[in-house]
N, C-alpha and C positions, 0 to 999 in steps of 0.2 A: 895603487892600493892605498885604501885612506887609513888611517891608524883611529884606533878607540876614541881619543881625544877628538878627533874631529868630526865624531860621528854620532855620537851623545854629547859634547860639551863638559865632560867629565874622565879627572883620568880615575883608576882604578885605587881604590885606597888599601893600606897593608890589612886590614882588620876586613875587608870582603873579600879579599883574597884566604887571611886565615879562615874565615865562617865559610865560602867555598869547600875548600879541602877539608874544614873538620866536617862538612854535611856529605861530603863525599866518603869518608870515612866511615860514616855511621850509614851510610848508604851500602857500604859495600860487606859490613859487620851484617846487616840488615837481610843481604841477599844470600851472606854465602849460610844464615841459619834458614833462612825461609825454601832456600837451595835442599839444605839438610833437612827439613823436614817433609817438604814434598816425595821428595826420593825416595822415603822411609826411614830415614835414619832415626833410631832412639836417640841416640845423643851424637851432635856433631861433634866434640870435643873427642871422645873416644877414638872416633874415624881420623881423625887432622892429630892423635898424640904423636904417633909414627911422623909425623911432617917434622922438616928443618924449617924454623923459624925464621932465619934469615931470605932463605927460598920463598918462604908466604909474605913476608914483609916485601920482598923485590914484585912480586907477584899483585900483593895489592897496587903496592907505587904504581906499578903499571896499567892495573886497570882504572884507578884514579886517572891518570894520563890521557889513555882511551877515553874514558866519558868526555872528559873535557875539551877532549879534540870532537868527538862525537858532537857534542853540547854547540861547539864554536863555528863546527863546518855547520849543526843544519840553523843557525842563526846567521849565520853570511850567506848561505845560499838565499835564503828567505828576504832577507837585504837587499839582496843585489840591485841593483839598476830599479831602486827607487821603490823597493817592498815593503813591505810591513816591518818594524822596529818589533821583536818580541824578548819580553826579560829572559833574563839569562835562568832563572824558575823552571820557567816552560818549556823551554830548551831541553832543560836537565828532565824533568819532567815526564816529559816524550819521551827520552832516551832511555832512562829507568823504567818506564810501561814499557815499551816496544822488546824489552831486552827482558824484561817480567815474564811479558807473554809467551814468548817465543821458548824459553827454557820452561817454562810450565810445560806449552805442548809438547815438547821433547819428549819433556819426563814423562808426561803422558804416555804417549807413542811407546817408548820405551818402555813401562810397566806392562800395555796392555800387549806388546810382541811377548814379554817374558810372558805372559799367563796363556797366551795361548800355544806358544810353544810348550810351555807344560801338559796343556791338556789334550 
């Protein structure tokens, strides 16, 4: 297995590793309000006061982790055995759409069971 370096010509520098994680972050602030608001919540604040901090803090680190694992496996698969190079953007990108969609349709699904089981 070849390592970053010898696969772009470039190693990884501290300041794209920090802009990674801080856009991850605001990635992930980004989803759990757009989360909150699709679902109906008036205000997500209200809903997360009950929450331990430290619990949602371990909670974000983790889903930081996931994307990035997410972000790196579908960029080495795409690699492999002589594939297309795509930024590490696009990567993320995808992952954030595909991971959009998919909890949209949920909450979909979800609203429209609840209303017709009302009616």
């Amino acid at each position: 297995m070849t390592d970053t370096t010898e696969m772009t010509g470039r190693t990884p520098r501290l300041r794209h590793i920090v802009i990674g994680l801080a856009g991850a972050l605001v990635v992930g602030v980004a989803v759990v309000v757009a989360i909150g608001r699709v679902a109906g919540f008036t205000d997500v604040r209200h809903v997360l006061d009950g929450a331990d901090p430290a619990w949602l803090t371990c909670c974000l680190v983790g889903q930081v982790v996931v994307f990035a694992g997410y972000a790196g496996a579908l960029r080495r698969s795409i690699e492999f055995d002589g594939g297309v190079a795509i930024p590490i953007w696009a990567s993320l990108l995808f992952i954030v759409g595909t991971l959009a969609i998919t909890t949209v349709a949920s909450l979909w699904k979800s609203r429209r069971d609840a209303k017709a089981a009302v009616s």
